[in-house]
TIKETI-364707 format. One record per residue (C-alpha): x, y, z; residue number from 1; residue in three letters. Coordinates in steps of 0.05 Angstrom, whole numbers, always signed. Example, Ala and Ser with C-alpha at 12.3 -4.5 7.8 and 13.67 -1.06 7.14 Angstrom:
! residues 2
east +246 | north -90 | up +156 | i 1 | aa Ala
east +273 | north -21 | up +143 | i 2 | aa Ser
This chain:
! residues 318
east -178 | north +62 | up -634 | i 1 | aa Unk
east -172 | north +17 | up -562 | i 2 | aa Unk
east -184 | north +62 | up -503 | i 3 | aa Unk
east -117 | north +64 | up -461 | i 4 | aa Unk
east -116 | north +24 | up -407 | i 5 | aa Unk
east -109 | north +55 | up -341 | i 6 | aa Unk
east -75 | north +11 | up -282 | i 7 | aa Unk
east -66 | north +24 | up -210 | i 8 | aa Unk
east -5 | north -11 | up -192 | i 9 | aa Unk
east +3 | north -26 | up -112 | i 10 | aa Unk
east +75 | north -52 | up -87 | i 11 | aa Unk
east +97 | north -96 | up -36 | i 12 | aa Unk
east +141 | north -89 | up +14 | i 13 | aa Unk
east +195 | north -130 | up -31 | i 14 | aa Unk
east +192 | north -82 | up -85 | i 15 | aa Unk
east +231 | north -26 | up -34 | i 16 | aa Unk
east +278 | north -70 | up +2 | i 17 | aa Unk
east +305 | north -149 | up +8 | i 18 | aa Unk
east +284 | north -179 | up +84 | i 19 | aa Unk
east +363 | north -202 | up +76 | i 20 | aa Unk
east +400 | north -141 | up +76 | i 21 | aa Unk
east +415 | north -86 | up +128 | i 22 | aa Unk
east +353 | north -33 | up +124 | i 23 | aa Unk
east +392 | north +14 | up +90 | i 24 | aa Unk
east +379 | north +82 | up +39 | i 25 | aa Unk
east +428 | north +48 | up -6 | i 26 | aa Unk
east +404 | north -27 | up +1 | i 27 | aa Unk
east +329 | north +13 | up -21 | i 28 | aa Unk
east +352 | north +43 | up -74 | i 29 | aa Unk
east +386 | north -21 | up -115 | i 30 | aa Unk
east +314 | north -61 | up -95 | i 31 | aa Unk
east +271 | north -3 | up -120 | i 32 | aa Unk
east +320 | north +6 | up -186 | i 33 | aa Unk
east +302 | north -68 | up -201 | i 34 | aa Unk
east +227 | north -60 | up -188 | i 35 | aa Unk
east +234 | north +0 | up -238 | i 36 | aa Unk
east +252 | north -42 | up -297 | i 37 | aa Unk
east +178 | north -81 | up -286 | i 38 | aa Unk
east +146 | north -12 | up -280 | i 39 | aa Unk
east +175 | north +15 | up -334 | i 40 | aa Unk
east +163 | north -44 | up -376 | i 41 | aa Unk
east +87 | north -44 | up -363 | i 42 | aa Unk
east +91 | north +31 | up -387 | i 43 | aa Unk
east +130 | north +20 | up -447 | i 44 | aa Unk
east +71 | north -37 | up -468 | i 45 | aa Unk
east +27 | north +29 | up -475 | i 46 | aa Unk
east -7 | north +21 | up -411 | i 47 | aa Unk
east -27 | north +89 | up -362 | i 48 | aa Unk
east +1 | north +74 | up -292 | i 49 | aa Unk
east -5 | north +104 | up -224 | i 50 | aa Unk
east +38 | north +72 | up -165 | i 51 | aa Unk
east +23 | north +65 | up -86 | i 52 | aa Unk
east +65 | north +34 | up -39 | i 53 | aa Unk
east +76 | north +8 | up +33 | i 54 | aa Unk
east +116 | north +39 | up +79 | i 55 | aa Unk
east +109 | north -3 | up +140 | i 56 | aa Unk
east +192 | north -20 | up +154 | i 57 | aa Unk
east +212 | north +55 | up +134 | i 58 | aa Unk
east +167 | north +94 | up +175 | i 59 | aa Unk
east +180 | north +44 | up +230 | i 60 | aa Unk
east +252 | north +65 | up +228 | i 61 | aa Unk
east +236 | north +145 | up +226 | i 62 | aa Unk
east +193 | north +131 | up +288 | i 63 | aa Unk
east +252 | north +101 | up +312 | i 64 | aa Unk
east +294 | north +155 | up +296 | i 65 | aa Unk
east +250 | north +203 | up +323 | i 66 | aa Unk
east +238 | north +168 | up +390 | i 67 | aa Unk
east +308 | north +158 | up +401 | i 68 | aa Unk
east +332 | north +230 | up +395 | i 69 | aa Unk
east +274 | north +255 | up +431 | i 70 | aa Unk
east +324 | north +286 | up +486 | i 71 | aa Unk
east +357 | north +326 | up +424 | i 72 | aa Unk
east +290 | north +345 | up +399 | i 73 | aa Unk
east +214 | north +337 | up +401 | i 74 | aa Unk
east +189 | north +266 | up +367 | i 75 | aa Unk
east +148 | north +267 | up +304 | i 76 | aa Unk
east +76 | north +258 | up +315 | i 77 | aa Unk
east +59 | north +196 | up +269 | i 78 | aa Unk
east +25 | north +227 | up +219 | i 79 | aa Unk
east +90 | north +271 | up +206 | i 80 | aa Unk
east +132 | north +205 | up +205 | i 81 | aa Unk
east +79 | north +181 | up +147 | i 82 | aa Unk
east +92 | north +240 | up +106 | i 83 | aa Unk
east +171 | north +243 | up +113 | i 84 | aa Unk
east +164 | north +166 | up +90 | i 85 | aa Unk
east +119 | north +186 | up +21 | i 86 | aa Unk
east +179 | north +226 | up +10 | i 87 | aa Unk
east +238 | north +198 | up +12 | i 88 | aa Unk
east +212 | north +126 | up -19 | i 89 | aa Unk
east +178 | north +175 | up -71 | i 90 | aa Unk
east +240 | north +204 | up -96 | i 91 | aa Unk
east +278 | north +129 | up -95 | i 92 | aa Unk
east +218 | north +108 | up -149 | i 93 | aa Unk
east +230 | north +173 | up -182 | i 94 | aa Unk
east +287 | north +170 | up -198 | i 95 | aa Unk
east +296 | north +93 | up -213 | i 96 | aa Unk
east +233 | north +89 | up -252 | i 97 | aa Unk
east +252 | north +152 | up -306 | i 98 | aa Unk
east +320 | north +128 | up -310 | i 99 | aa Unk
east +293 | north +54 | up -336 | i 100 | aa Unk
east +239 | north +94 | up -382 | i 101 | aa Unk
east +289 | north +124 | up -411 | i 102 | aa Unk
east +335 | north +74 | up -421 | i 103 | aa Unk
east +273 | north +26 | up -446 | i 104 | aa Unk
east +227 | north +66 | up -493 | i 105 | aa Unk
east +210 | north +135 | up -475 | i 106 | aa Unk
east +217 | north +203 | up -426 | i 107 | aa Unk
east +157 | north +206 | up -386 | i 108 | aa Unk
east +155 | north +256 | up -326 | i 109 | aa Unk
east +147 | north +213 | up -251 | i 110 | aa Unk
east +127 | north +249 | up -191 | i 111 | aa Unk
east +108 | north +241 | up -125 | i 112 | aa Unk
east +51 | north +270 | up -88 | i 113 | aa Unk
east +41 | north +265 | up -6 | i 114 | aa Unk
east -22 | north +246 | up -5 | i 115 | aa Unk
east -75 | north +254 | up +44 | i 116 | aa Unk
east -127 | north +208 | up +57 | i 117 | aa Unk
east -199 | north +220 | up +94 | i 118 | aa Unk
east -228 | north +176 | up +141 | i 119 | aa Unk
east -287 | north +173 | up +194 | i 120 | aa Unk
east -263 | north +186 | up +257 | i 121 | aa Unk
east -325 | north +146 | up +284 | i 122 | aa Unk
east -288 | north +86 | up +249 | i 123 | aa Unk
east -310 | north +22 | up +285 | i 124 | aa Unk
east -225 | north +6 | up +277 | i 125 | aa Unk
east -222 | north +74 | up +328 | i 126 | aa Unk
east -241 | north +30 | up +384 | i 127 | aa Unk
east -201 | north -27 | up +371 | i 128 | aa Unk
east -129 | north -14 | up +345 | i 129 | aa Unk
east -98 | north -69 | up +330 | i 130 | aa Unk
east -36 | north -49 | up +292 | i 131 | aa Unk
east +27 | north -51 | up +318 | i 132 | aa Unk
east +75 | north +15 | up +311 | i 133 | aa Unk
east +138 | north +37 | up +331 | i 134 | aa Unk
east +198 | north +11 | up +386 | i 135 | aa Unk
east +192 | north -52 | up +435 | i 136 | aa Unk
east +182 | north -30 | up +512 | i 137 | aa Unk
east +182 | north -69 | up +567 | i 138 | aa Unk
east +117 | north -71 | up +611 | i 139 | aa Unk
east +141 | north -21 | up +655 | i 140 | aa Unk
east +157 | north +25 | up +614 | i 141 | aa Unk
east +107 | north +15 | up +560 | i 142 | aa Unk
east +52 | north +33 | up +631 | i 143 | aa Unk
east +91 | north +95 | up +637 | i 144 | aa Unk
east +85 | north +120 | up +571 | i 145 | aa Unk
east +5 | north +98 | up +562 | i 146 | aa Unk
east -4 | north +140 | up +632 | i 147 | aa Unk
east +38 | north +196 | up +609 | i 148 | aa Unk
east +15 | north +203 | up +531 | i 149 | aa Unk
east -56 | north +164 | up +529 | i 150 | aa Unk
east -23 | north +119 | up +478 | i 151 | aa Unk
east -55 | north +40 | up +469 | i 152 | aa Unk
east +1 | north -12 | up +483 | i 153 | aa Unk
east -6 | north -73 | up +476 | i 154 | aa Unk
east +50 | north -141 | up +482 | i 155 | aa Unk
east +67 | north -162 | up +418 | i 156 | aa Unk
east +78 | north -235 | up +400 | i 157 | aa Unk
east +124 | north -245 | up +461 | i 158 | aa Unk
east +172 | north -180 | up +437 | i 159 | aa Unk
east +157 | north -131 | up +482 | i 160 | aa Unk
east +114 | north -77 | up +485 | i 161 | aa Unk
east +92 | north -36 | up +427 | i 162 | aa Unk
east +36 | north +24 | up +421 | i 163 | aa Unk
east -24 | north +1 | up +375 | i 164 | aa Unk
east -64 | north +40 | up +329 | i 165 | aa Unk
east -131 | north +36 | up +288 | i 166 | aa Unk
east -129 | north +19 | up +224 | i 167 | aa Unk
east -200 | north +53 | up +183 | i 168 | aa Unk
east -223 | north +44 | up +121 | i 169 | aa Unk
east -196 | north +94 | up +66 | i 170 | aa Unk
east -263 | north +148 | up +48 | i 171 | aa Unk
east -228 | north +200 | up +5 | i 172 | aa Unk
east -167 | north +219 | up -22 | i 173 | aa Unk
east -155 | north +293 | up -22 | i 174 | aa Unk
east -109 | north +298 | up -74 | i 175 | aa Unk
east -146 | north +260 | up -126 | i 176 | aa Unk
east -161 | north +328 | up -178 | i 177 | aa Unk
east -90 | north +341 | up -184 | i 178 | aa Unk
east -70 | north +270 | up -200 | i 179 | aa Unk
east -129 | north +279 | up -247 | i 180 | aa Unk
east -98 | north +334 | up -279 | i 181 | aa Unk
east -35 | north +296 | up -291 | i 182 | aa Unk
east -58 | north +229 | up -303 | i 183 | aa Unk
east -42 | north +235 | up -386 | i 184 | aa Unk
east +18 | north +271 | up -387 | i 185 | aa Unk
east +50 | north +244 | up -317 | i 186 | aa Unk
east +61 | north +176 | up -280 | i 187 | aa Unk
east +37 | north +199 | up -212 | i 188 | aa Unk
east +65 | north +157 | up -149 | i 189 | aa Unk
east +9 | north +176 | up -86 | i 190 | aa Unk
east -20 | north +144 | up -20 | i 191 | aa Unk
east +47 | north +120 | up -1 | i 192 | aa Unk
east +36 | north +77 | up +62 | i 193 | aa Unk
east -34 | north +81 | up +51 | i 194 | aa Unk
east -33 | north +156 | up +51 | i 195 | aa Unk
east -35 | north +198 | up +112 | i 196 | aa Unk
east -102 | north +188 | up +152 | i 197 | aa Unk
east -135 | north +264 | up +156 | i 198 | aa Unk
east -205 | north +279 | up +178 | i 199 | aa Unk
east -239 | north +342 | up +165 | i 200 | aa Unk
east -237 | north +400 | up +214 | i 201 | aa Unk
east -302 | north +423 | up +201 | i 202 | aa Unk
east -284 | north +482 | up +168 | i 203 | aa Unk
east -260 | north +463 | up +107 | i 204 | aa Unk
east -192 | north +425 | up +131 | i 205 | aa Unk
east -159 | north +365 | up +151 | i 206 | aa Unk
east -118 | north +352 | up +209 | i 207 | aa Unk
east -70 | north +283 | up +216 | i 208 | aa Unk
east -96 | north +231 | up +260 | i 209 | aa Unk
east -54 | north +174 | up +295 | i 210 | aa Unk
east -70 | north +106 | up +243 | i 211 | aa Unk
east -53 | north +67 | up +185 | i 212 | aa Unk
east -93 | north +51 | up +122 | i 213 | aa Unk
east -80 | north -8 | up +88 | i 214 | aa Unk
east -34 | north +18 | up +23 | i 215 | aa Unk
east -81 | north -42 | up -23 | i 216 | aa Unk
east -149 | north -12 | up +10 | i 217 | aa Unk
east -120 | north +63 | up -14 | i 218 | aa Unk
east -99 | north +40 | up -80 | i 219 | aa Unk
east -171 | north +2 | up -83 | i 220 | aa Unk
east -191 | north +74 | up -63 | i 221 | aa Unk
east -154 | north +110 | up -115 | i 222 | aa Unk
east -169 | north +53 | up -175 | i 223 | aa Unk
east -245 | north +72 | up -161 | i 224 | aa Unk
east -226 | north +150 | up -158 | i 225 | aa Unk
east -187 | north +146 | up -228 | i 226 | aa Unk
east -235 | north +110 | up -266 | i 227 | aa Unk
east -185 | north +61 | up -268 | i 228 | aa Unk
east -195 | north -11 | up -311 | i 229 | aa Unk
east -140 | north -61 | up -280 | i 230 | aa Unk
east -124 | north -57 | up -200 | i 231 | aa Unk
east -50 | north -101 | up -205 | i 232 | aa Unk
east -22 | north -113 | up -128 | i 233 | aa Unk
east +44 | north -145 | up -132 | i 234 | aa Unk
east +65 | north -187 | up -71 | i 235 | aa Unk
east +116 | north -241 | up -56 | i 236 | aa Unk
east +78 | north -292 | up -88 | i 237 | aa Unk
east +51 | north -315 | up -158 | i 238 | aa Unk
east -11 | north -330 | up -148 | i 239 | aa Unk
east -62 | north -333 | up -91 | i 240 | aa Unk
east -68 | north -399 | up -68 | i 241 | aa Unk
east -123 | north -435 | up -18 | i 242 | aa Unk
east -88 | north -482 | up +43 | i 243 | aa Unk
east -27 | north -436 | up +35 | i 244 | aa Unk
east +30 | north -475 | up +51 | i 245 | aa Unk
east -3 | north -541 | up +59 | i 246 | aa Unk
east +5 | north -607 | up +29 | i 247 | aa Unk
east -61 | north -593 | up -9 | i 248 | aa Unk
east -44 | north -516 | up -27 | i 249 | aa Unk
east -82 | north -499 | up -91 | i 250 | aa Unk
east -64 | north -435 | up -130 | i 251 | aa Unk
east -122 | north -404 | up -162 | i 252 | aa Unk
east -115 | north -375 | up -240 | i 253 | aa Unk
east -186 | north -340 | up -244 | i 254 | aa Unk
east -237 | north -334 | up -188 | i 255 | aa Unk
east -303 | north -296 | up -181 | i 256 | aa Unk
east -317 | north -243 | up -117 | i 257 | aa Unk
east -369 | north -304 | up -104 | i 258 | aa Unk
east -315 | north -347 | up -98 | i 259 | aa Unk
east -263 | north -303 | up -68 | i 260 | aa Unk
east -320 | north -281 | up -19 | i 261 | aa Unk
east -324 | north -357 | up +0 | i 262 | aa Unk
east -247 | north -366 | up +4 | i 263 | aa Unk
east -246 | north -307 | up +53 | i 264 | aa Unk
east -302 | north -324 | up +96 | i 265 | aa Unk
east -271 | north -398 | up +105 | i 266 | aa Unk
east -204 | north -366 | up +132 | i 267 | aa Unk
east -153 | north -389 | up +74 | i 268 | aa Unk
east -128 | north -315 | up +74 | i 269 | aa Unk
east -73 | north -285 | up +123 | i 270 | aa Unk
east -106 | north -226 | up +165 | i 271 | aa Unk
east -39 | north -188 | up +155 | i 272 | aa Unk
east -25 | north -213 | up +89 | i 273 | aa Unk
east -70 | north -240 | up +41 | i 274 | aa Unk
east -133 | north -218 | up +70 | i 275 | aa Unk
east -135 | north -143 | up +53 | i 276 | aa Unk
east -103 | north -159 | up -13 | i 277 | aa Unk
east -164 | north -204 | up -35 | i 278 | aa Unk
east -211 | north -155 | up +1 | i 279 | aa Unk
east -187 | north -91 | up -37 | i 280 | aa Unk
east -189 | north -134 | up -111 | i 281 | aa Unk
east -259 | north -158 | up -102 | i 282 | aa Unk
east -281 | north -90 | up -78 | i 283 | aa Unk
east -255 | north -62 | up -141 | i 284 | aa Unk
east -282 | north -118 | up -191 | i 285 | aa Unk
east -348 | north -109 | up -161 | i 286 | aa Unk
east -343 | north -23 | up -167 | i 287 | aa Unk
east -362 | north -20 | up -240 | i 288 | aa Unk
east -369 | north -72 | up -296 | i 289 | aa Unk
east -307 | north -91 | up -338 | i 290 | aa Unk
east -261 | north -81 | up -283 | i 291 | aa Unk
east -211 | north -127 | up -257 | i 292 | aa Unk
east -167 | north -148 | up -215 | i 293 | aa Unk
east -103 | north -184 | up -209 | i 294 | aa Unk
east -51 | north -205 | up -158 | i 295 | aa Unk
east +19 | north -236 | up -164 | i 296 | aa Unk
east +91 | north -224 | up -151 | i 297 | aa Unk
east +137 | north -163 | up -176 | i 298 | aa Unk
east +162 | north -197 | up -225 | i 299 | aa Unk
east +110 | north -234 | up -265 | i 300 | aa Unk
east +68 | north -173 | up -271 | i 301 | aa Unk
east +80 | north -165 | up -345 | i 302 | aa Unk
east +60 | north -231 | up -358 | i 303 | aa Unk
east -7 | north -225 | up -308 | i 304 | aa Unk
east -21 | north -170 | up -350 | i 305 | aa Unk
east -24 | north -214 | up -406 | i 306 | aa Unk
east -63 | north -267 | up -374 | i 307 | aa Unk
east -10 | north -315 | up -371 | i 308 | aa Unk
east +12 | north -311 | up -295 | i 309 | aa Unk
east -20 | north -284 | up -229 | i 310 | aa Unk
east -95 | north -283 | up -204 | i 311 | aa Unk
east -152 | north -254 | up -234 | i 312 | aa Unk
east -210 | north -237 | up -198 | i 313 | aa Unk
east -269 | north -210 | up -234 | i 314 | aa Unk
east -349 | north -201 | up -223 | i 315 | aa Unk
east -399 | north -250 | up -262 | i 316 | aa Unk
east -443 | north -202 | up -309 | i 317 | aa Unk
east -510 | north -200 | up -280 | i 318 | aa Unk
C-alpha cells in the first residue's frame, strides 16, 4: 500500500478576499467558501493537508481599528493584532472548508490553531525593517509618534508615512507536537500570517515581538517540521514565469533549485511577490530527497497536483 501523501498547502491573499470588493467579513467569507471547494477537493483525492495563510489586508485593518479607537481604549500591540487575525480567518476556513467536505466526500474535523513562531532576535532583518505596517501619517506626525513610541517610520511609495518592521526568518514553530498529534485524524489550519513572531524568555517562554514572517517561509517551516512530501503555494498566477510581464515572458513547467537559484539571483522574481515564494519552494526541495515543490494559482491546484498545471521545482539526485 502507497504511503499517504502529506501536503502543506499555503494561500494567497486571493483565496480570503477579491482586490474588487469592499474589505468586508461578508465579502471574506463568499471568497474563502470558494477556495474551500479546491481544498476540499484535494482532500477528497486522498491527500493529508495542512493550510497556512496570509493575513497582511486583515490585520492591517485590526491595526486600524485599534489605532483609531485608541482614545476609547488602549491599541493592540502587533503581536496581539496577529493573533486576533489567525482567528477570525481561521474560523471563515473552518467553517467553509467542512461544509464543502461534507457536501463532496466525507466529515473530516478542521481546526485552527494560533500559532506561534520562534525567531532570533539577533536577526540581521532586526536592523533593517523594511515592511510596511499599519495607517498613513503625514511627516509630522509620523516624527511625533517615532519620538514618542521608538517606532521605525518610514515614507511609503509617495502615501504617507507608515511604521516599518523586520521581517526574520521563521526558526521554530511552537505548536508543531500538537499539530502532530492531529495530523491523521484532523485538517489543522496554523501559522496564519506567518505565525506570530515569539522569542524565548529565557526561562522556558516566549514573549511577542513587533515583525512579520513571511506566511510561504512558515509554511516552508512547517512542510520541513511535518515530514511533509508536496509544499503547494497557490498565488494569482499559473505558473512562474521569467521576464514577468514582458514581451518575452516565459512560464516555466519544471525547474531545478539550480535553475531557480539562477532565476533568482538574475532578478526575474518580485521582492514582495515572487521572490519568497521561489525562495521557500527550493528551500523545501532541497530539505530531504523526494520532496517537491509546486506553485500556481487557487484554482489549478488539483490539476498541479497531477502534474498537468503549475510549477514544479525539485532537487537533481546527487
Amino acid at each position: 500500500m502507497e504511503d499517504i501523501i502529506k501536503i502543506v498547502i499555503a494561500l494567497g491573499g486571493n483565496a480570503l478576499q477579491d482586490k474588487t470588493k469592499p474589505p468586508t467579513a461578508a465579502e471574506q467569507l463568499e471568497v474563502v467558501r470558494m477556495t474551500c471547494e479546491t481544498l476540499a477537493g484535494i482532500s477528497c483525492k486522498g491527500f493529508e493537508i495542512a493550510i497556512v495563510h496570509g493575513n497582511g489586508p486583515q490585520v492591517g485593518r485590526i491595526m486600524l481599528a485599534s489605532e483609531y479607537a485608541k482614545d476609547l481604549t488602549p491599541a493592540m500591540p502587533f503581536d496581539v493584532c496577529g493573533a486576533m487575525s489567525q482567528g477570525y480567518i481561521g474560523y471563515h476556513i473552518q467553517q467553509c472548508l467542512r461544509q464543502a467536505l461534507k457536501k463532496k466526500c466525507h466529515d473530516v474535523p478542521v481546526t485552527t490553531i494560533i500559532t506561534q513562531v520562534v525567531v532570533d532576535e539577533n536577526d540581521e532583518a532586526f536592523k533593517h525593517p523594511r515592511k510596511p505596517i499599519g495607517p498613513f501619517y503625514n511627516k509630522e506626525e509620523a516624527d511625533g509618534i517615532a519620538g514618542e513610541k521608538g517606532y521605525v517610520m518610514k515614507e511609503d511609495a509617495g502615501r504617507g508615512w507608515r511604521r516599518v518592521v523586520a521581517s526574520p526568518i521563521p526558526i521554530r514553530i511552537v505548536e508543531v507536537d500538537t499539530i502532530g498529534r492531529l495530523w491523521k485524524s484532523t485538517i489543522v489550519i496554523m501559522c496564519g500570517g506567518g505565525g506570530i513572531p515569539v522569542v524565548e524568555d529565557g526561562i522556558g517562554g516566549y514573549h511577542g515581538i513587533a515583525a512579520v514572517i513571511d506566511k510561504d517561509l512558515a509554511a516552508e517551516r512547517l512542510a520541513e517540521e511535518m515530514g511533509a512530501h508536496v509544499l503547494l503555494i497557490l498565488t494569482e498566477v499559473d505558473k512562474v514565469a521569467i521576464n514577468f510581464n514582458k514581451p518575452d515572458q516565459k512560464d516555466l513547467d519544471r525547474i531545478s533549485c539550480e535553475e531557480a537559484k539562477q532565476y533568482m539571483e538574475e532578478g526575474h522574481f518580485a521582492p514582495g511577490s515572487m521572490l519568497p515564494k521561489v525562495k521557500a519552494a527550493v528551500m523545501f526541495a532541497e530539505s530531504k530527497p523526494g520532496r517537491k515543490s509546486i506553485i500556481t494559482s487557487l484554482y489549478n491546484a488539483e490539476d498541479a497536483l497531477e502534474g498537468l498545471n503549475g510549477t514544479l521545482i525539485y532537487a537533481k539526485e546527487s
